[in-house]
C-alpha positions in Angstrom: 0.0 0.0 0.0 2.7 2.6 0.8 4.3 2.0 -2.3 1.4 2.5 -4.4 1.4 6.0 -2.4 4.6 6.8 -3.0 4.2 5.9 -6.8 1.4 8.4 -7.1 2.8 11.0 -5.6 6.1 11.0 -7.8 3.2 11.0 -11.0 2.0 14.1 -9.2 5.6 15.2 -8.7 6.6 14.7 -12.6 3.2 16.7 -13.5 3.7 19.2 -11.7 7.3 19.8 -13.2 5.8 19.6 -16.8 3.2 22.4 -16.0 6.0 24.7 -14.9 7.8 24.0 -17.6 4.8 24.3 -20.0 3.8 27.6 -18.7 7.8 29.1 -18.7 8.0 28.3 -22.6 4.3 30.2 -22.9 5.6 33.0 -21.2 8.8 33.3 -23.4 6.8 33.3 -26.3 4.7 35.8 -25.3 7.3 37.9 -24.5 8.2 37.3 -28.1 5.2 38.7 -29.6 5.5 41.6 -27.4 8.5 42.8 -28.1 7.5 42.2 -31.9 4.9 44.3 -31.1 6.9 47.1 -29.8 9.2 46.7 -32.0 6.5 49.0 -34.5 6.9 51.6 -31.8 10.7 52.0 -31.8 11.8 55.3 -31.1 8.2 56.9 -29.4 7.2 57.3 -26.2 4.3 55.6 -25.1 2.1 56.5 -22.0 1.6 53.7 -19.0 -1.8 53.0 -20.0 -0.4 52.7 -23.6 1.7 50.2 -22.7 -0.3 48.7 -20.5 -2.9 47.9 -23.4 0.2 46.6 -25.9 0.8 43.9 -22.7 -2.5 42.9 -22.4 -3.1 43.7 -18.6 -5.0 47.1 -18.6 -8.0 44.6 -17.0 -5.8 43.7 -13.9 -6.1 45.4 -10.2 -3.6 48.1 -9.8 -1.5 46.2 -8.1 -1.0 43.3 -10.3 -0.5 45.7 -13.0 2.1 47.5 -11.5 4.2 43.7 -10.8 3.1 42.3 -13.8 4.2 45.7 -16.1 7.5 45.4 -14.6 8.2 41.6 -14.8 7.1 41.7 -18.3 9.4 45.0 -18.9 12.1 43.2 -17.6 11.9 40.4 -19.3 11.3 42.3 -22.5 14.5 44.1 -21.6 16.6 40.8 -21.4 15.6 39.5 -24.8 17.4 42.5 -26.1 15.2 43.0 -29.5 13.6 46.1 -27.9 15.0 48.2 -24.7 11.9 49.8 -23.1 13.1 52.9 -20.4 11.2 54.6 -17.9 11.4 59.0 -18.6 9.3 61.1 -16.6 6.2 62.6 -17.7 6.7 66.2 -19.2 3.6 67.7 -17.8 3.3 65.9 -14.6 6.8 64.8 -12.8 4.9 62.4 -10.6 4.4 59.6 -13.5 6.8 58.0 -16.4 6.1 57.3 -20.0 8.2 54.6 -21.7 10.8 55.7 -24.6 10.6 52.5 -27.0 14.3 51.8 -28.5 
């Protein structure tokens, strides 16, 4: 009996381990087609909620949009096709746009 357990539960294990990996080549992909996407924007700057549109996560809570804005910037950033920067908003010093490069 406690090795039919233990059998399960390293199925579960190996499962798991494929999700994970699953969802890690979906995300790379996806940060492919969004850096093609700004790519079409090179050498503009875009407002937050611009950008936030052109990632897909305008419909999130604040908070997750802030985390999720910058993971995906970063990771955009790392791929090295496009380099997004933060520059501060000419009429209001409090927010950033993004320049596109």
């Amino acid at each position: 009996m406690v090795y039919f357990w233990g059998s399960l539960h390293l199925i579960g294990v190996g499962f798991y381990f494929i999700k994970i990996k699953r969802d890690v080549v979906n995300e790379n992909d996806s940060v492919k087609l969004l850096s093609d996407k700004l790519s079409k924007q090179r050498n503009q700057t875009i407002s937050r909620d611009e950008l936030d549109v052109i990632l897909g996560i305008s419909y999130l809570s604040y908070e997750s949009i802030k985390s999720t804005r910058s993971r995906l910037v970063n990771s955009i950033n790392e791929l090295g096709k496009v380099k997004i920067t933060r520059v501060r908003n000419e009429k209001d010093k409090r927010y950033f746009d993004y320049f596109i490069e």
